[in-house]
C-alpha positions in Angstrom: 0.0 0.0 0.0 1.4 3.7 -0.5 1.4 6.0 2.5 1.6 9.2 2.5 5.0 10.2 2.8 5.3 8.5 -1.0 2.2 9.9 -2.7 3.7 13.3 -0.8 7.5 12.6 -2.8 5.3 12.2 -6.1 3.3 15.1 -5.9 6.8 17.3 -5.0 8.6 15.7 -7.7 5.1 16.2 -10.3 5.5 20.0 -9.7 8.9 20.2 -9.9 9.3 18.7 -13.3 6.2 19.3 -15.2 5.5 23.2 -13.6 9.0 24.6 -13.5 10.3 22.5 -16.5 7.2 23.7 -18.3 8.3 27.6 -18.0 12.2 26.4 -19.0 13.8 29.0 -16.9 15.8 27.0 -14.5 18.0 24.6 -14.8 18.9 22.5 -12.0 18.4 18.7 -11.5 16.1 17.5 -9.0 19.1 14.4 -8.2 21.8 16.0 -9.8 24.3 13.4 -7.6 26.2 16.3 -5.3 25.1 16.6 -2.0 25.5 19.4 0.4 28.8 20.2 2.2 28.4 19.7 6.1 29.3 23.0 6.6 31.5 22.1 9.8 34.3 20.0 7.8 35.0 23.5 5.6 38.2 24.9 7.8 37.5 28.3 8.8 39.4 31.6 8.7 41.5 30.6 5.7 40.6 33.2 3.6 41.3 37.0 3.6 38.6 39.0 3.5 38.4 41.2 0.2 38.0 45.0 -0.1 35.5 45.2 -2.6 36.4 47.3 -6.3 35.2 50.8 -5.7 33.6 53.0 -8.6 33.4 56.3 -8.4 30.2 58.1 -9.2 31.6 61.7 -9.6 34.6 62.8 -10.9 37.0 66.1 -11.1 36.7 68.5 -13.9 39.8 71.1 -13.9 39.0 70.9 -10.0 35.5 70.5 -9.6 33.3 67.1 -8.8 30.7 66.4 -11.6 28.4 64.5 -12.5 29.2 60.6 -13.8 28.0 58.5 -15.8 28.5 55.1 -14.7 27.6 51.7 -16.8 27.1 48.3 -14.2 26.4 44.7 -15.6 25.0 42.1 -14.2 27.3 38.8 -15.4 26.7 35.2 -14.8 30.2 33.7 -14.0 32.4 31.7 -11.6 33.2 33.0 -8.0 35.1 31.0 -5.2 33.6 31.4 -1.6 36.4 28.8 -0.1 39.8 27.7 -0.6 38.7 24.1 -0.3 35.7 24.5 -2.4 35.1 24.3 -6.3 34.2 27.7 -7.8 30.0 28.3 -8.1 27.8 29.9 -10.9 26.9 33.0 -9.7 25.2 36.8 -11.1 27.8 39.0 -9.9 28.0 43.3 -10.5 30.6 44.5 -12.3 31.8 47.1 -15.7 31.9 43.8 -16.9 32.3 39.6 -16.7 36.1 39.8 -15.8 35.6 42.4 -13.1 32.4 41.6 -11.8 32.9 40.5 -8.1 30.2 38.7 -5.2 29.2 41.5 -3.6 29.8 43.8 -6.4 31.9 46.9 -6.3 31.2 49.6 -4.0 29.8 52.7 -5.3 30.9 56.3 -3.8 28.7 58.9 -4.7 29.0 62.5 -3.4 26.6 64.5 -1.4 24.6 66.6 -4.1 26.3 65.0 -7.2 24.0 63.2 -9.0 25.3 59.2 -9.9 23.9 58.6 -13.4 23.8 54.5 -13.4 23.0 52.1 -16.4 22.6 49.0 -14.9 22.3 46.4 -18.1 21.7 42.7 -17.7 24.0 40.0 -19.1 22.5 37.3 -17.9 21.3 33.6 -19.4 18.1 32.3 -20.8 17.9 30.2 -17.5 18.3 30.9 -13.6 21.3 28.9 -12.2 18.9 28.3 -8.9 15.3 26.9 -8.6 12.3 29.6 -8.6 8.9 29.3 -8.5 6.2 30.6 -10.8 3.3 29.6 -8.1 4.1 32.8 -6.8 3.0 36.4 -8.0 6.5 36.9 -10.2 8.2 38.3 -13.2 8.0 36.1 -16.1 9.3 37.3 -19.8 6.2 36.4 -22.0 8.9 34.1 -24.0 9.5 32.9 -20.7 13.8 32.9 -21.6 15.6 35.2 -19.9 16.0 36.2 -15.8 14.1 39.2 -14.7 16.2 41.9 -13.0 16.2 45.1 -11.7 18.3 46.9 -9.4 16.8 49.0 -6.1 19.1 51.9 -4.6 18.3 50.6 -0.8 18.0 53.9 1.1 18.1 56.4 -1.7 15.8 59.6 -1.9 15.1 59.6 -5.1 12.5 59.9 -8.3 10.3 57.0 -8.3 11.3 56.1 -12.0 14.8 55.1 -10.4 13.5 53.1 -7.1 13.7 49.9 -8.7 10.1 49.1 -8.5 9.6 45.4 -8.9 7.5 45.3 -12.0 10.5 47.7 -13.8 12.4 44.5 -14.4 14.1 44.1 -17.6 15.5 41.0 -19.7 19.1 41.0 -21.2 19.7 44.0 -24.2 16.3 45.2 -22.2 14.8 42.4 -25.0 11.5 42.2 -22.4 10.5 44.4 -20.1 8.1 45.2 -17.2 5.0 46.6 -16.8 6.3 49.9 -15.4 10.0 49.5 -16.8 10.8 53.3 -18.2 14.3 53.8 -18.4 17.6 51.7 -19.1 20.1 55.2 -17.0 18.9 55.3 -13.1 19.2 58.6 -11.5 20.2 59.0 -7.9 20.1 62.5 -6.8 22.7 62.6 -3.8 21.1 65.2 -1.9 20.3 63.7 1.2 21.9 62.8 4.5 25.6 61.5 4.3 25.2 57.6 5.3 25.6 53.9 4.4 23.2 52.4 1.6 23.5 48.8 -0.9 21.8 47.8 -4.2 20.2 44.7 -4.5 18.1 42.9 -7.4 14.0 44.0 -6.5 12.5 41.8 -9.4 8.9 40.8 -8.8 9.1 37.0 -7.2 13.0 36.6 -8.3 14.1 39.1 -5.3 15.4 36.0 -2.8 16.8 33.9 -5.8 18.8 37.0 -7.7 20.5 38.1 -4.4 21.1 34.9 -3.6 22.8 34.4 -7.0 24.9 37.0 -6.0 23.4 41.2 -7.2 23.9 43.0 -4.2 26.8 45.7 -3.6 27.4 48.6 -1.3 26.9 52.3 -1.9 27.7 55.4 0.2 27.3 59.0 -0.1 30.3 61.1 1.4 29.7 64.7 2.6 32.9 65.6 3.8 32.5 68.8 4.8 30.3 67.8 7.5 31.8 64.2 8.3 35.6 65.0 8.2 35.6 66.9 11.7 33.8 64.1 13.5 37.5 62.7 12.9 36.0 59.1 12.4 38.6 56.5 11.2 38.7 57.0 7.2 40.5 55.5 4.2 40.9 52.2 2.5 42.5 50.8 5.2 40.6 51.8 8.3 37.1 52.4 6.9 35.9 49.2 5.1 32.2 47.6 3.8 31.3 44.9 5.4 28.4 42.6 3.5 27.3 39.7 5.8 25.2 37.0 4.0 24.4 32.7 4.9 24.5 30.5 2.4 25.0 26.6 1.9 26.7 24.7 -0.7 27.3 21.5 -2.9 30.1 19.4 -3.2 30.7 21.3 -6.5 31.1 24.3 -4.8 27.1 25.3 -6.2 25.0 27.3 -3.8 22.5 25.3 -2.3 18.9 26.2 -2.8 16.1 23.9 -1.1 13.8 22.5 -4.4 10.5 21.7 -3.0 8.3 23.6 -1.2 6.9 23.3 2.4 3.5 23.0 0.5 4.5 21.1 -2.7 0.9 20.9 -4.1 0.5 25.0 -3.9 4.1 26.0 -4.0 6.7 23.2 -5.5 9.7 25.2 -4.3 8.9 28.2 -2.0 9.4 27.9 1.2 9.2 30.8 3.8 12.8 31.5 4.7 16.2 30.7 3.7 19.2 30.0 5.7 22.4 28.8 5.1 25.4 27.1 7.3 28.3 29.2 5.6 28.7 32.5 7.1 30.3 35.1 4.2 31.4 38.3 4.3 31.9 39.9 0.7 32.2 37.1 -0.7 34.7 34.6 1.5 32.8 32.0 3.7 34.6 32.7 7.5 36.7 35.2 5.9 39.9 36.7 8.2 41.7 40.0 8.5 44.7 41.5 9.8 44.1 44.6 11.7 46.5 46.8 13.4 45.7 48.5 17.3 43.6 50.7 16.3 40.5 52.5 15.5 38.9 50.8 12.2 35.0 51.5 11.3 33.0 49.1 9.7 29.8 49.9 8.0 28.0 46.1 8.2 24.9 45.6 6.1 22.8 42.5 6.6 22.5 41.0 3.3 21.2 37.6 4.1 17.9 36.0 3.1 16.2 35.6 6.4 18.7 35.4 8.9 18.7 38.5 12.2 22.4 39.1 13.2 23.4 39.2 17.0 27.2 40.0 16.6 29.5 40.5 19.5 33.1 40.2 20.1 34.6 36.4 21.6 37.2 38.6 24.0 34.3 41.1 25.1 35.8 43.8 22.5 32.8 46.9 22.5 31.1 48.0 19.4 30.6 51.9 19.2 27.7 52.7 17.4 27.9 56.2 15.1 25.2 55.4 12.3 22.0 53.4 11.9 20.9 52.1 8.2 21.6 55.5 5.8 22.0 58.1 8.8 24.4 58.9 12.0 23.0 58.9 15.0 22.8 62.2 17.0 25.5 60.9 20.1 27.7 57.6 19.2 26.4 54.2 21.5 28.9 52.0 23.0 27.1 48.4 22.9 28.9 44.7 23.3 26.7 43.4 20.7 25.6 44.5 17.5 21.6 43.3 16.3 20.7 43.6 12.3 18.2 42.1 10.9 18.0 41.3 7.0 19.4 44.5 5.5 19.4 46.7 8.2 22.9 48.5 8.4 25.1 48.9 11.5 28.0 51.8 11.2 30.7 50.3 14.0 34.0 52.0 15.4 36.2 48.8 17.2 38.8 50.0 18.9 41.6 47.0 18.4 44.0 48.8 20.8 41.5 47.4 24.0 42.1 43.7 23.0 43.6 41.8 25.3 44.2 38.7 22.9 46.1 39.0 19.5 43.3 37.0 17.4 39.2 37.5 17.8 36.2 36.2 16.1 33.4 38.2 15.2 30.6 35.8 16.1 26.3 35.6 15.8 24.0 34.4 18.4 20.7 35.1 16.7 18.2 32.0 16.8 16.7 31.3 13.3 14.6 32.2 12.4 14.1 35.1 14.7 13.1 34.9 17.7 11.9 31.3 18.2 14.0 29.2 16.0 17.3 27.1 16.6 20.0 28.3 18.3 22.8 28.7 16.5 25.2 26.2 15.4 28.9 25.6 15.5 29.4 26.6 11.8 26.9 30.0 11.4 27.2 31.0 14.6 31.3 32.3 13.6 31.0 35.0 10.9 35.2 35.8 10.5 38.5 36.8 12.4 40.1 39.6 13.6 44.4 39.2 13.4 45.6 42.0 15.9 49.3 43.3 15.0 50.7 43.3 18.3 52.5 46.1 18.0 50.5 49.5 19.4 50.8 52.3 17.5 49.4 56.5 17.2 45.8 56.6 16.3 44.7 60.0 15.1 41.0 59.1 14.6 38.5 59.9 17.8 35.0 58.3 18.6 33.4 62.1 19.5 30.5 61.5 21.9 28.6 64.2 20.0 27.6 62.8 16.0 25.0 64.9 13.6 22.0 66.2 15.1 18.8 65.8 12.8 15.3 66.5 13.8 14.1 64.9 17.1 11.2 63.2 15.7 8.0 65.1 16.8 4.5 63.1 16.8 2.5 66.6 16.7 3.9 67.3 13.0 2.0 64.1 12.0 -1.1 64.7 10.0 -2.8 61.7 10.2 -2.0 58.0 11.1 -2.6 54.8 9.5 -2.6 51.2 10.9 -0.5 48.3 8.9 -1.0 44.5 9.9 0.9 42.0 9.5 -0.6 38.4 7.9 0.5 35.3 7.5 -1.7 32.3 6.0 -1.5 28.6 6.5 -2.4 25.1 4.8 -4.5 22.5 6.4 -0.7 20.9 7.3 -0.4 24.5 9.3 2.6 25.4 6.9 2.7 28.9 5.9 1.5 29.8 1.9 1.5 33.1 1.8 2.1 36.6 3.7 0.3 39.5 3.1 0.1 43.1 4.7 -3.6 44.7 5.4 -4.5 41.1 4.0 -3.5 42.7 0.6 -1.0 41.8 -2.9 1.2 44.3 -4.5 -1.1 44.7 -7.3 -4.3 45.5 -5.4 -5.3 49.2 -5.3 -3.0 51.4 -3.6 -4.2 52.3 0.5 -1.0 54.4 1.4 -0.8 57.8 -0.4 1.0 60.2 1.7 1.6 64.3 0.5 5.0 65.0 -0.5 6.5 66.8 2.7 4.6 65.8 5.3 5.1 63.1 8.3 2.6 60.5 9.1 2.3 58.4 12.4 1.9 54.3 11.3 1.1 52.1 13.8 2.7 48.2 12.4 0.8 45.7 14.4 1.9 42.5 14.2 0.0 39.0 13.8 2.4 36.6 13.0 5.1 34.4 14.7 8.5 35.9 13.1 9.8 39.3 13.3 9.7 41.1 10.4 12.3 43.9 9.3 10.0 46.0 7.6 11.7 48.3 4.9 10.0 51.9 3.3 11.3 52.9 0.3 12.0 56.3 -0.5 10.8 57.5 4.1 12.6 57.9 7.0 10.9 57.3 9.9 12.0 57.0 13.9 10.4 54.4 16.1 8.6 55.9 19.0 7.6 52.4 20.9 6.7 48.9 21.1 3.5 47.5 22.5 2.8 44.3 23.3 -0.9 43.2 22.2 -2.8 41.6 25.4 -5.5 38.8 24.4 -3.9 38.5 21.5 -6.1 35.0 19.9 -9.1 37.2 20.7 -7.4 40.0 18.3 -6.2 37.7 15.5 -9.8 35.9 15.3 -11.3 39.6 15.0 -8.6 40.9 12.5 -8.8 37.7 10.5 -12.7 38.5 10.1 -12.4 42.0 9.5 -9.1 43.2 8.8 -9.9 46.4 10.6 -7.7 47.6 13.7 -10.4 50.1 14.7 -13.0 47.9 14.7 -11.2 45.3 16.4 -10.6 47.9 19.3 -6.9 47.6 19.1 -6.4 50.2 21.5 -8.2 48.0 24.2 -5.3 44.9 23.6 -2.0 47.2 23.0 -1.9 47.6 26.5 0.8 45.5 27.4 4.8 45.4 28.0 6.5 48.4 26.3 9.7 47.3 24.8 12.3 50.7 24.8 13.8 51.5 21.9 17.4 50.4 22.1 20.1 53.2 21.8 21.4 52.3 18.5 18.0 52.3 16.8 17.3 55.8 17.9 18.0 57.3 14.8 16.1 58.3 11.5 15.8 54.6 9.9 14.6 52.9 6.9 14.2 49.3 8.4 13.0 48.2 11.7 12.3 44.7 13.2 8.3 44.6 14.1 8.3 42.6 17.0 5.9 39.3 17.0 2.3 39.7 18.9 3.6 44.0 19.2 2.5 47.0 17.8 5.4 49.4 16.6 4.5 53.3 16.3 6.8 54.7 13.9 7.0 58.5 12.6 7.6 58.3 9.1 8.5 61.2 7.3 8.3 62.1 3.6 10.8 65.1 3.3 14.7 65.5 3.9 15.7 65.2 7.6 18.8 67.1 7.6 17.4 70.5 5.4 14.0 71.8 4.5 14.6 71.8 1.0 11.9 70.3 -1.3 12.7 67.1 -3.7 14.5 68.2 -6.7 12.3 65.9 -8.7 8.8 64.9 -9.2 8.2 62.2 -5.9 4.6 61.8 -7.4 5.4 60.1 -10.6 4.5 57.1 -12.0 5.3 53.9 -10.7 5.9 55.1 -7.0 7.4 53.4 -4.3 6.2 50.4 -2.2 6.8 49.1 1.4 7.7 45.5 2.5 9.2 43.1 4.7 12.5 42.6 4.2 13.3 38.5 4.6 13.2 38.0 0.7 11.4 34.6 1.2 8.2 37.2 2.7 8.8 40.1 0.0 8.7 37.3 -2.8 5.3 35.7 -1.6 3.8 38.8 -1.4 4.3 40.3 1.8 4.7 43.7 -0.2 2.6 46.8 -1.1 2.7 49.9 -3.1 3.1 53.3 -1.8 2.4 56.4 -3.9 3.2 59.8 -2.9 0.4 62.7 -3.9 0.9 66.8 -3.7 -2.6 66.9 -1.5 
């Protein structure tokens, strides 16, 4: 007789062949005879961690910084993550195949110089990793060809250069999205100095194409304003840091998970990602040689699904000075460092206070976050500190006193809005599908703020996970965190009528307030929404560090949009659009 577990294999292996073969856009074998490295027979710390290529996006005319033009490809190529492991297909950023690197170069842009980026795709007919077209997602009506398009994370600028995720674009632009409108991006430099990256946004293909490998760093330098705070600065002392998971072959492939949690509605989505390996830009365990000093690291969070706890094995302190793509006001001195999935920590270590010669930068986040496994021996070391033991004249200072930007005042609000969080189940109580206000991307648009003004948005939470959830184009500041009281009774309301106000949600927000941690005080484009809480953010729609007005048309076609930002979530479609009006 067949049980269940069999006639479960055939249905998993039915989709996988017939509806993903069918489209022709993958290729992968469902037993293609490697099998997954044990991530804990890899040696660690044997490779040095790279500085990442660095493109300029300004230049000097007979002594002046202009305006330039830059031209970015995305190439499909061969990248080694470990000495002892065969190089992996990978997309990979770069002027072209030869240069492109995983993560790809950093981009240093000027604050008000406009960057002029054409970002062109090179890529194959077919995806190098499994995808699923169950899901609401970007599929070339020849169905050859892998969606792409690149989103400026933290960037103020023109909505036709967000990177909205139906602006995708086949290779030599041969299809293109519904509200693709131009191959040059624009990004008009002219906000706060701080830390951004660029990922792939493509509608469904988000998790797959930055796992693949398109995501690179990107900062905008005002020195005039940053050179007195007399941070650590150069090549040497001031380096990107780009954390991401992932898992391998024997081949040296990256790993991808085939079949779904609920192979008869999803043959290969499942709801988060995580991978053994730990790499930083590109080296799994990477080390470095450091001298006893002052070095800052700017750390974005590029993985998947996977929250960051980072602390120091000898008790070395972080000192916080910026928080996603702004400083903070003061600088925070904390022995552990939280990100979730790309959030952005700006760190000062001071090497001069070890006590030990070697360090490891290690991660105690559970996964997923917060009630998941603890982590293991492999992905709970991230890389390693060498410490010259020689000490030596630092000229750099940690100033107790950063920028000062607006304290974020709740009375300049003019109006608020309430944002829930869903996630839906199977009969086998496996998730399917996440939605926010219990609506797709491509239902009408709810949120339509006026340019200029600040809004109060209460994020209440339903599900289980924590969810970093991501504005494009705002800042906003979070106020609190509010733990919902009878919270069954609230779900089985909100699940009936999706209405907070109706569902008196001021009558169950009434129970433990969670502060706001020092580091997160700051103007922010990400925060974690804690499960079974309701967050109160002030999100603003104009500069925070001048009250000058956009240099560009912020209404425009096709807006902006809102998500959370585990990819797995953003893919299947825990994402909505958000379209900014004059009035």
């Amino acid at each position: 007789m067949i049980g269940k577990r069999e006639i479960l294999a055939f249905v998993q292996l039915y989709f996988c062949v017939v509806i993903t073969g069918r489209l022709g856009i993958s290729k992968y074998n469902l037993v293609n005879g490697e099998s997954i490295v044990n991530a804990t027979r890899l040696k660690m710390f044997v490779d040095k961690l790279p500085n990442m290529p660095k493109l300029f996006g300004y230049e000097d005319v007979g002594g002046k910084l202009v305006s330039k033009s830059l031209t970015i490809g995305m190439f499909h190529k061969k990248w080694k993550f470990h000495r002892d492991l065969p190089k992996a297909d990978v997309f990979a950023f770069g002027t072209s195949v030869h240069t492109a690197t995983v993560p790809g170069p950093t981009i240093e842009a000027r604050y008000d110089i406009d960057t002029y980026v054409t970002w062109e795709n090179h890529l194959p007919p077919q995806h190098i990793l499994p995808w699923d077209p169950t899901i609401p997602t970007a599929i070339p009506a020849e169905k050859k060809g892998v969606p792409t398009v690149v989103h400026l994370h933290g960037i103020i600028t023109e909505p036709e250069s967000d990177g909205h995720a139906f602006a995708w674009f086949t290779r030599a632009f041969k299809e293109t999205g519904p509200t693709w409108t131009k191959k040059t991006y624009h990004y008009i430099n002219k906000q706060q100095p701080g830390n951004l990256w660029y990922h792939d946004h493509a509608m469904g293909l988000t998790r797959v194409n930055i796992l693949a490998g398109l995501l690179g760093a990107y900062v905008i330098r005002q020195p005039e304003v940053e050179a007195p705070l007399l941070l650590p600065y150069g090549d040497e002392f001031d380096r990107q840091l780009l954390i991401f998971d992932r898992s391998f072959y024997s081949n040296g492939s990256i790993y991808m998970n085939q079949t779904g949690d609920n192979p008869a509605i999803h043959p290969e989505w499942q709801p988060e990602y995580f991978g053994d390996v730990m790499v930083v830009n590109g080296k799994a365990w990477p080390y470095m040689h450091v001298r006893r000093r002052k070095y800052r690291f700017r750390i974005r969070n590029a993985s998947n699904a996977r929250f960051l706890i980072l602390y120091f094995t000898n008790g070395l302190d972080f000192v916080r000075v910026g928080s996603d793509s702004a400083y903070l006001s003061k600088s925070v001195v904390t022995n552990e460092t939280f990100i979730a999935p790309s959030e952005i920590a700006d760190v000062i270590v001071d090497f001069s206070k070890s006590k030990s010669n070697t360090v490891i930068l290690a991660n105690d986040a559970p996964y997923p976050y917060p009630s998941g496994d603890p982590v293991n021996e492999a992905n709970s070391k991230v890389m390693k500190f060498i410490i010259n033991r020689k000490p030596e004249f630092d000229e750099s200072r940690i100033p107790h006193k950063l920028l000062e930007y607006p304290y974020p005042n709740v009375s300049s609000a003019i109006r608020s809005r309430f944002i829930t969080l869903y996630e839906y189940t199977s009969n086998i109580d496996e998730p399917t599908h996440l939605l926010i206000n219990g609506l797709s991307f491509k239902d009408p648009i709810t949120e339509t703020p006026i340019v200029g003004s600040s809004e109060v948005w209460y994020v209440i939470n339903l599900t289980e996970d924590n969810h970093p959830l991501h504005i494009h184009f705002a800042l906003f500041s979070v106020l609190e965190q509010v733990e919902l009281v009878k919270l069954e009774e609230f779900k089985k309301c909100m699940n009936k009528l999706n209405d907070a106000k109706r569902c008196n949600v001021n009558k169950h927000a009434v129970g433990q307030k969670i502060d706001v941690a020092a580091p997160e005080r700051g103007w922010k484009n990400v925060y974690k929404m804690m499960p079974g809480f309701v967050t109160k953010l002030l999100v603003r729609f104009s500069y925070i560090h001048s009250n000058s007005s956009y240099p560009f048309d912020a209404t425009a076609e096709p807006g902006y949009a809102y998500h959370c930002h585990i990819l797995d979530h953003e893919d299947n479609v825990m994402m909505r659009p958000l379209k900014l009006v004059n009035h």
